[in-house]
C-alpha positions as CSV (number, residue, x, y, z in Angstrom):
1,X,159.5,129.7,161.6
2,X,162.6,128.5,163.6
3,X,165.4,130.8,163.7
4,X,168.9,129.7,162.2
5,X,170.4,129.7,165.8
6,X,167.9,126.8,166.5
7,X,168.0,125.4,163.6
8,X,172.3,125.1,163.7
9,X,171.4,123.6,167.0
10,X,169.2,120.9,166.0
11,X,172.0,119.9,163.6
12,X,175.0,119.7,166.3
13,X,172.6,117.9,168.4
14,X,171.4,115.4,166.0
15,X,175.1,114.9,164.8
16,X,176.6,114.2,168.1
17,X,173.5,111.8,169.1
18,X,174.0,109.9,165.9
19,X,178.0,109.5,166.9
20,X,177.1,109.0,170.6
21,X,174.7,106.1,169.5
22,X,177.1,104.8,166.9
23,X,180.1,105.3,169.5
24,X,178.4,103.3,172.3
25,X,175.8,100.3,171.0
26,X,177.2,97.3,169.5
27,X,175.5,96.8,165.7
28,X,175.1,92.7,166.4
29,X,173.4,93.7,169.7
30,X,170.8,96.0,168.5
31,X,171.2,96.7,164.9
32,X,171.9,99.8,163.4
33,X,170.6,102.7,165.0
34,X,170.4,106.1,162.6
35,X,169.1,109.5,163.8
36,X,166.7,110.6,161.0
37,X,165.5,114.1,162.6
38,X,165.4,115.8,165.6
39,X,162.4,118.2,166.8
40,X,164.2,120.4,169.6
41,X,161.8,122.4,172.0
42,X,161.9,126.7,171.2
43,X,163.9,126.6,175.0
44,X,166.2,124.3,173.7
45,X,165.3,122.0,177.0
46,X,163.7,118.7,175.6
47,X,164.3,117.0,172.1
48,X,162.5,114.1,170.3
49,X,165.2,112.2,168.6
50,X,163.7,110.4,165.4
51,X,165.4,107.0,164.9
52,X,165.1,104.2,162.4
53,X,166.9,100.6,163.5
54,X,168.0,98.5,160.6
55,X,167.7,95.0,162.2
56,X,165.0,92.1,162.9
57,X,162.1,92.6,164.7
58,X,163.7,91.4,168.3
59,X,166.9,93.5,167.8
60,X,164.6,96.8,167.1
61,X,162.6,96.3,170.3
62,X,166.0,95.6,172.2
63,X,167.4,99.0,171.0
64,X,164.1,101.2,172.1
65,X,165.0,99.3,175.7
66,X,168.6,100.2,175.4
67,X,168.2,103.8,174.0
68,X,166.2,104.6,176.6
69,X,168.1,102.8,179.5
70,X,171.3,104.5,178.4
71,X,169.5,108.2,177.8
72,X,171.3,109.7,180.4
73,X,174.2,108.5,179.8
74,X,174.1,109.5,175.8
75,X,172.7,112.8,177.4
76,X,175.7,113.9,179.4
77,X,177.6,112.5,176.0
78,X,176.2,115.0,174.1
79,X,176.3,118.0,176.7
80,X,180.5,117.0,176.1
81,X,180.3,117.6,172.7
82,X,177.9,120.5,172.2
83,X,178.4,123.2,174.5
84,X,174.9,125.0,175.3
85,X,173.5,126.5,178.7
86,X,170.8,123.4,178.7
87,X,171.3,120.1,178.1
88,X,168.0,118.8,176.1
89,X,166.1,116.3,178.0
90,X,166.3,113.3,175.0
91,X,163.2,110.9,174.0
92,X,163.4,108.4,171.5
93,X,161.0,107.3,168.7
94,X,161.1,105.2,166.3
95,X,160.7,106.4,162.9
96,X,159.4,104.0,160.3
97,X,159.0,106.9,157.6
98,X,161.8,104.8,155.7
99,X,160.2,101.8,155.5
100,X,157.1,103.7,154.5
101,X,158.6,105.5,151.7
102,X,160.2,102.0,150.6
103,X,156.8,100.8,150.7
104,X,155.5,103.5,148.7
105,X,158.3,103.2,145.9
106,X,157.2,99.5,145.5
107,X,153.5,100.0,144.9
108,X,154.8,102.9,141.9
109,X,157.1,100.6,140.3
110,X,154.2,97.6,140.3
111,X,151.9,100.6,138.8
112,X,154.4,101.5,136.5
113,X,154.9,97.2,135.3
114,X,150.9,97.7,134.9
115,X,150.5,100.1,132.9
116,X,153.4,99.7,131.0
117,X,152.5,99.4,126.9
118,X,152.6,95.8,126.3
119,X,154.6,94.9,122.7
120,X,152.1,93.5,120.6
121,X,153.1,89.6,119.7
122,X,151.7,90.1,116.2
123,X,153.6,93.3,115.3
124,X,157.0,91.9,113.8
């Protein structure tokens, strides 16, 4: 069980990433980038930052490029605005769980059309 210590540092850190991001990418360039979760080693040293990019297909694979050309530089962004002995070391991965959970939301509400009680034609 993580302590709260870490766990008020996973929050900073996925709060500044998500302003870092926002701060530095163009939207039209690579669509819009949202931290989902972050999952921050026990030593604090190494973080996988959980992203989901709102855009089509070429501007998603453009801002996995660009994430991770620019890591450094969002890195030493977020050592500015969180102060902590360690910098984590950040790696990014796309997160489809959204879409996934859209998906799943669909299928209910085509279950629910299904077996919804059809009004009978005859009853008046």
């Amino acid at each position: 069980m993580p302590n709260m210590r870490h766990e008020r540092v996973r929050e900073l850190l996925k709060r500044a990433i998500g302003e870092a991001v926002r701060r530095e990418f163009n939207v039209n360039d690579v669509g819009l980038i949202t931290v989902n979760d972050l999952d921050v080693a026990g030593d604090l040293k190494s973080a996988v930052v959980f992203i989901s990019i709102l855009g089509n297909a070429t501007q998603q694979k453009h801002a996995l490029l660009v994430l991770e050309q620019h890591r450094i530089r969002l890195q030493a962004l977020v050592a500015k605005s969180v102060i902590l002995k360690y910098t984590p070391t950040l790696k990014f991965v796309a997160d489809d769980s959204i879409v996934r959970g859209n998906k799943v939301l669909q299928i209910l509400e085509e279950l629910e059309k299904e077996s919804a009680p059809k009004p009978d034609a005859n009853q008046s």
